[in-house]
Backbone as ProteinMPNN parsed JSONL, in Angstrom:
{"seq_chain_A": "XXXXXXXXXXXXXXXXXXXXXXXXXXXXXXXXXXXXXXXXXXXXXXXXXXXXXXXXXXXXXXXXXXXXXXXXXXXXXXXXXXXXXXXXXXXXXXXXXXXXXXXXXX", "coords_chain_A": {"N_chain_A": [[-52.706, 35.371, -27.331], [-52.608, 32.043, -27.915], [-54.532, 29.486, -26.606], [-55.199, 27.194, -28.078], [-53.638, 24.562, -28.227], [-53.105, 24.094, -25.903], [-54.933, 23.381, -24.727], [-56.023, 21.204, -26.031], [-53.626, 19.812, -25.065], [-54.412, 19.666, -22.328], [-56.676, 18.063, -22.332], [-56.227, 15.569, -23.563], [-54.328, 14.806, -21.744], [-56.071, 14.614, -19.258], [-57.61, 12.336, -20.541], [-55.787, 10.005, -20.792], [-55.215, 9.96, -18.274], [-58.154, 9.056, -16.743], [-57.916, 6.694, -18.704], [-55.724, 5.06, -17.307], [-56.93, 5.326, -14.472], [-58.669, 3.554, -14.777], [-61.104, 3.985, -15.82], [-64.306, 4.607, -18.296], [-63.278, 6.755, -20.948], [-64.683, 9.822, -22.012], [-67.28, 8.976, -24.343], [-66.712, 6.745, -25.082], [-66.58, 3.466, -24.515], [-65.646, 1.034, -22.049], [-64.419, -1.944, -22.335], [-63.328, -4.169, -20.898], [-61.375, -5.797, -21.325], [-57.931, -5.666, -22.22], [-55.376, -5.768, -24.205], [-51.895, -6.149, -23.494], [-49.782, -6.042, -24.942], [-50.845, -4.687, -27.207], [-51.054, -1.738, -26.043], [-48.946, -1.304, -25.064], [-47.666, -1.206, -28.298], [-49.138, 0.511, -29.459], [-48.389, 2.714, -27.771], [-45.864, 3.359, -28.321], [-45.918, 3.847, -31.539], [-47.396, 6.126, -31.17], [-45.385, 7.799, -29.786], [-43.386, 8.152, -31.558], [-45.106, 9.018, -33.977], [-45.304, 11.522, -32.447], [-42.5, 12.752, -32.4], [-41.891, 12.451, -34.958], [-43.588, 14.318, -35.717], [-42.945, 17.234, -34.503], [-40.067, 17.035, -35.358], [-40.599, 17.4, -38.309], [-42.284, 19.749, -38.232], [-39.92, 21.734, -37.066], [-38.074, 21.647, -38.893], [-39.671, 23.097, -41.041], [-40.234, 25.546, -39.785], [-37.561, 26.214, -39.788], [-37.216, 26.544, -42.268], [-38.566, 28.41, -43.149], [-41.201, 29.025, -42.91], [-44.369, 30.871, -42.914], [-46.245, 29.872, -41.564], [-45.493, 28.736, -39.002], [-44.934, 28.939, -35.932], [-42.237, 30.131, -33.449], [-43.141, 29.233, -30.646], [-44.957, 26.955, -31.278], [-43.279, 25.11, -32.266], [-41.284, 24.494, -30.412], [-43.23, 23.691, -28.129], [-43.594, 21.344, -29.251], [-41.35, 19.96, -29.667], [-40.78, 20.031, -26.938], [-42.916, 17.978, -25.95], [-42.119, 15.675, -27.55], [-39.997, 14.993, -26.273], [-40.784, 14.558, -23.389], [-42.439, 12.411, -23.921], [-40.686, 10.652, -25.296], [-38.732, 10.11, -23.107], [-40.211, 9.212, -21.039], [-41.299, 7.046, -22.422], [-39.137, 5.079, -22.522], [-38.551, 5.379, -19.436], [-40.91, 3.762, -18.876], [-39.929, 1.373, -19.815], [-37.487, 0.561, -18.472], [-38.662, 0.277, -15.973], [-40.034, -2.191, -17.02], [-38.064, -3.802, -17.648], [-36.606, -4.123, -15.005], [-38.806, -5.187, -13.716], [-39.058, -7.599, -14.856], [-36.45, -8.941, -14.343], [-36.662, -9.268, -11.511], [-38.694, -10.91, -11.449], [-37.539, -13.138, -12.506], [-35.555, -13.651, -10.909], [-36.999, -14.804, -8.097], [-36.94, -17.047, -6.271], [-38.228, -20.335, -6.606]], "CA_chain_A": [[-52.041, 34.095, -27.221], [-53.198, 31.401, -28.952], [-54.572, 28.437, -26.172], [-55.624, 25.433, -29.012], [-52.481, 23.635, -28.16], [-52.626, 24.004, -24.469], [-56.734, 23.168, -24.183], [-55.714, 20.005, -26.318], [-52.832, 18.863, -24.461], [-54.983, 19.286, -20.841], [-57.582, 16.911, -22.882], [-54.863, 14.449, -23.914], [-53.966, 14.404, -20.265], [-57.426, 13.826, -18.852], [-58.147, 10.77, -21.154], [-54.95, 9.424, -20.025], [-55.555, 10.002, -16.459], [-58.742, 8.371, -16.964], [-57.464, 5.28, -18.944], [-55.071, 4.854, -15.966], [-57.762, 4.697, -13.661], [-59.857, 2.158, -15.747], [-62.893, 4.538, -15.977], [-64.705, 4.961, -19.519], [-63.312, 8.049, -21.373], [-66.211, 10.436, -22.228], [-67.32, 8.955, -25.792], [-66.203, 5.33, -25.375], [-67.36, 2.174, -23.5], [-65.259, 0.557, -21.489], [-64.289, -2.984, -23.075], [-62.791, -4.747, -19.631], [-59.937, -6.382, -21.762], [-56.91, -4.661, -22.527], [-54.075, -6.264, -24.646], [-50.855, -5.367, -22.733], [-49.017, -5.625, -26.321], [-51.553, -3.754, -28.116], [-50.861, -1.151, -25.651], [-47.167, -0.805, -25.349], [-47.228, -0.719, -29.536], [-49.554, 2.24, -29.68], [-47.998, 4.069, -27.057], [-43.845, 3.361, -29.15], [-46.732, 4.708, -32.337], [-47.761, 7.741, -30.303], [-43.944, 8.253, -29.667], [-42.847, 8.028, -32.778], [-45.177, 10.075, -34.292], [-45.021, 12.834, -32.072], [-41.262, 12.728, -32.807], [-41.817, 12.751, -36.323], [-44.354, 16.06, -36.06], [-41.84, 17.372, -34.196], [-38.829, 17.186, -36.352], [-41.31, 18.014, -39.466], [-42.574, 21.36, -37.828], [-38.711, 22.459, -37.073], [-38.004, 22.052, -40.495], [-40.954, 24.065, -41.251], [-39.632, 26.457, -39.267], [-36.081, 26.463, -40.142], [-37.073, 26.59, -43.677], [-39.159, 30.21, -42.79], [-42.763, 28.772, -43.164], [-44.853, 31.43, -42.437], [-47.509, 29.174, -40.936], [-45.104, 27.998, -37.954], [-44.327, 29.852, -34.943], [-41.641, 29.176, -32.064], [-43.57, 28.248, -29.45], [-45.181, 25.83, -31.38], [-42.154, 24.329, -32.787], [-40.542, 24.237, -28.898], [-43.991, 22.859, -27.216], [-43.958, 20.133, -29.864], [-40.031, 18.614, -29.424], [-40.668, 19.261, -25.572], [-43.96, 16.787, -25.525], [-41.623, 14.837, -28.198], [-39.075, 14.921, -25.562], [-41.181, 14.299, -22.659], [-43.089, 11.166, -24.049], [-39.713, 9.653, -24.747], [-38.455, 9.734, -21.967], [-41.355, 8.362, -20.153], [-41.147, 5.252, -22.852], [-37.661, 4.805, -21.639], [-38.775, 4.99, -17.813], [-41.505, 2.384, -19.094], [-39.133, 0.748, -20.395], [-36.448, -0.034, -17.457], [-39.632, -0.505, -14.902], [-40.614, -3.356, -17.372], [-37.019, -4.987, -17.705], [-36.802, -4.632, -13.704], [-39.997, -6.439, -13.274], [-38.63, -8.983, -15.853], [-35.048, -9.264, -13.452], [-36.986, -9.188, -10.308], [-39.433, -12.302, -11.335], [-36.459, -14.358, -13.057], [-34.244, -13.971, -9.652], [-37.375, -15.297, -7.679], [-37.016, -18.361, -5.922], [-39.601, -21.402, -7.406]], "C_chain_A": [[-53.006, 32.988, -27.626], [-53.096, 29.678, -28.312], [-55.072, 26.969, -27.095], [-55.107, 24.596, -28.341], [-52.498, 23.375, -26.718], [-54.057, 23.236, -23.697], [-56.185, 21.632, -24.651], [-54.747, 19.116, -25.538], [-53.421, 18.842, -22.962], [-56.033, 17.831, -21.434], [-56.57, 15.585, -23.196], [-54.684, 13.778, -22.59], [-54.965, 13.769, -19.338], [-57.743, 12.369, -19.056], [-56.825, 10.145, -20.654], [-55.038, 8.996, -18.689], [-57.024, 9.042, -16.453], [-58.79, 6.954, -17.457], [-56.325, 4.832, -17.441], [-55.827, 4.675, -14.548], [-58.685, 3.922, -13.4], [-61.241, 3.259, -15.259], [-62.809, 4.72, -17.182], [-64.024, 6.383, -19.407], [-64.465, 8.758, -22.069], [-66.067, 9.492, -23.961], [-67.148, 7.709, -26.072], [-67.132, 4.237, -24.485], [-66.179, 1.696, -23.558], [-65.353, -1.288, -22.265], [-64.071, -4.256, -22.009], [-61.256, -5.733, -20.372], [-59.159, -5.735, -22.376], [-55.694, -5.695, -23.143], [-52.557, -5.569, -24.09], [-49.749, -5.175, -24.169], [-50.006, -4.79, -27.533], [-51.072, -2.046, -27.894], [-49.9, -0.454, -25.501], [-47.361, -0.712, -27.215], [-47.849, 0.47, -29.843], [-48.698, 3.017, -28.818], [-46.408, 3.698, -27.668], [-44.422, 3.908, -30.58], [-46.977, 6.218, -32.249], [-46.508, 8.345, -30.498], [-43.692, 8.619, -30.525], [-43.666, 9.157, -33.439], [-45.335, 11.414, -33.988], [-43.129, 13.311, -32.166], [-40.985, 13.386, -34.252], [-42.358, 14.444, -36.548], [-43.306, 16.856, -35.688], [-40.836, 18.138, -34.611], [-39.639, 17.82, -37.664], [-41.705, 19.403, -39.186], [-41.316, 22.067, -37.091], [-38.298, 22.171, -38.155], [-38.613, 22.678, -41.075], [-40.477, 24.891, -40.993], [-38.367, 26.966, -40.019], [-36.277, 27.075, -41.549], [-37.779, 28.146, -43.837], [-40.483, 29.864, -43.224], [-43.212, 29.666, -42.305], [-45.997, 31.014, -41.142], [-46.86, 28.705, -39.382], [-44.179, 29.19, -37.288], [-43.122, 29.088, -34.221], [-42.147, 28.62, -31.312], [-44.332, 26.911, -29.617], [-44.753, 24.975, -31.595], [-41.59, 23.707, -31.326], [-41.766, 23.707, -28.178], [-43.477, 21.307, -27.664], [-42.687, 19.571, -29.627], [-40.348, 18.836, -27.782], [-41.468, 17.634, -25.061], [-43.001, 15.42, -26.37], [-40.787, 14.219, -26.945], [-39.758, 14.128, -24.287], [-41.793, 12.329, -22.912], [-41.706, 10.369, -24.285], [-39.364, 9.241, -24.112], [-39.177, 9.031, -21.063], [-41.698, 6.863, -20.872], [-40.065, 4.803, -22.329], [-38.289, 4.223, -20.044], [-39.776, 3.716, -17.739], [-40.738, 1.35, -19.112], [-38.409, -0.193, -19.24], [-37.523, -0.339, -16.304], [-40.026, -1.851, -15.902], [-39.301, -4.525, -17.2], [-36.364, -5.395, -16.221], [-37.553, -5.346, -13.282], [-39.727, -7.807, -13.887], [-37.632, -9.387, -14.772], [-35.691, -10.233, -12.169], [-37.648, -11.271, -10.427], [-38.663, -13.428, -11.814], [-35.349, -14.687, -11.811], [-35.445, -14.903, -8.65], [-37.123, -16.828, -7.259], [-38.288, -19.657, -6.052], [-39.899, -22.317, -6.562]], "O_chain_A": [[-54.218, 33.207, -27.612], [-52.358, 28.801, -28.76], [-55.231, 25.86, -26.584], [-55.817, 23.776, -27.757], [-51.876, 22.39, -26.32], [-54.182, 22.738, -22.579], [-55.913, 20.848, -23.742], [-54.953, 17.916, -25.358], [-52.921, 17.962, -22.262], [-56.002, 16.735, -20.874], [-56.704, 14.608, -22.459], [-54.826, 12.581, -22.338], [-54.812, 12.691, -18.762], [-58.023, 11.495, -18.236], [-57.164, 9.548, -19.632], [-54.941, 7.876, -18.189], [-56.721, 7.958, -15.954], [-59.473, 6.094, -16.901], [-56.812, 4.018, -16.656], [-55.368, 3.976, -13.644], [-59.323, 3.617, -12.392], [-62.111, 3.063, -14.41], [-61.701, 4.983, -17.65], [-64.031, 7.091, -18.399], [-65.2, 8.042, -22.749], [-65.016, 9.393, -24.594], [-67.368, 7.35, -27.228], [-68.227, 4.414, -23.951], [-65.508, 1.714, -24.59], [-66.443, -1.697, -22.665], [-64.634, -5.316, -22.283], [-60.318, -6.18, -19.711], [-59.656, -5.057, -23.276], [-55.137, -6.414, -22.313], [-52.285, -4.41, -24.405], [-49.027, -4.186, -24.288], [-49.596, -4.42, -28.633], [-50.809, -1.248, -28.794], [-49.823, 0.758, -25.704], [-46.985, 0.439, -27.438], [-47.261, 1.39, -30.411], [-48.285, 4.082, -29.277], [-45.685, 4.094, -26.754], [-43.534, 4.551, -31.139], [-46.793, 7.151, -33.032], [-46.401, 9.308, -31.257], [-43.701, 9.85, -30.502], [-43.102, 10.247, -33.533], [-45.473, 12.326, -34.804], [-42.833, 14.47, -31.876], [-40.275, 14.324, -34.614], [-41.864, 15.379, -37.179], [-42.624, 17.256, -36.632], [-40.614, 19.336, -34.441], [-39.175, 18.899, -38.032], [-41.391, 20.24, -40.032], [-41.642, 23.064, -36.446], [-37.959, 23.31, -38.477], [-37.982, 23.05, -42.064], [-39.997, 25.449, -41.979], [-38.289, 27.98, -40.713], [-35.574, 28.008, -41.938], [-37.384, 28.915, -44.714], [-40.903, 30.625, -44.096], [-42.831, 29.646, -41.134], [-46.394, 31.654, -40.169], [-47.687, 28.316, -38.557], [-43.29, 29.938, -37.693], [-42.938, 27.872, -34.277], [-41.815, 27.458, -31.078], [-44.463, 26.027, -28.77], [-45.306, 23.9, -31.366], [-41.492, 22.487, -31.189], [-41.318, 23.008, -27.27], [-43.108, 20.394, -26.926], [-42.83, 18.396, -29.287], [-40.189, 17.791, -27.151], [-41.089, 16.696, -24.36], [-43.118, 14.28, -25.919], [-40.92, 13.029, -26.662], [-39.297, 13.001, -24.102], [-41.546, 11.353, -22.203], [-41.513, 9.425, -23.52], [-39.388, 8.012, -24.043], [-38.624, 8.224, -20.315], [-42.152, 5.866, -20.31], [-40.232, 3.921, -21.488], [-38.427, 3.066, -19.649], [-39.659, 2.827, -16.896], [-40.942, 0.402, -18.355], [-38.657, -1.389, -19.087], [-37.221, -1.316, -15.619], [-40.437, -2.743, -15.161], [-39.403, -5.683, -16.795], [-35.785, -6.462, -16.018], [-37.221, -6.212, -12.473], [-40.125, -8.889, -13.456], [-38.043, -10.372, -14.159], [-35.417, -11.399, -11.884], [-37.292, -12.31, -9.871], [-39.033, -14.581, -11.59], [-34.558, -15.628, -11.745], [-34.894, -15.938, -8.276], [-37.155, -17.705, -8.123], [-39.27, -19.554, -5.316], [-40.766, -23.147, -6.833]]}, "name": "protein", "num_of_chains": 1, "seq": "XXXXXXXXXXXXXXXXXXXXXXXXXXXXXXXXXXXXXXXXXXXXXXXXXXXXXXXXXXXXXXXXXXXXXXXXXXXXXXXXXXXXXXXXXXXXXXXXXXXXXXXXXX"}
């Protein structure tokens, strides 16, 4: 069995988990300013092109490319799948926080 894909996506997860807890990721320095729109456009980037790989490596597939297995075809639309959805859930926690502070009383 053939862990690449599975070592990479625990690493993926780490540095995440790490940016989320504001500590340096191994390899970087810590900057202390963060653009909150820099941030949301890479991560609807990220989306997108894990979407795109995605759909490009089930066409691969479909088409009988030797080079492309199932399970790599089915990890890749689940993480496709998964990160959408979690822009979405971004998504409606941001336009609740928008509701919430526009109903506030001034």
């Amino acid at each position: 069995m053939d862990s690449r894909g599975i070592d990479q996506m625990l690493n993926e997860l780490r540095s995440v988990s790490q940016a989320a807890q504001n500590k340096p990721v191994q390899g970087t320095e810590a900057t202390g300013d963060v653009d909150f729109a820099d941030v949301l456009n890479n991560a609807l980037k990220d989306v997108s092109a894990a979407q795109s790989e995605a759909r490009e490596m089930a066409q691969n597939f479909s088409a009988g490319d030797p080079n492309v297995n199932l399970q790599d075809v089915m990890v890749n639309l689940q993480k496709a799948s998964l990160s959408f959805q979690q822009m979405v859930q971004v998504r409606n926690r941001l336009v609740t926080a928008y509701q919430d502070m526009m109903n506030m009383p001034v």
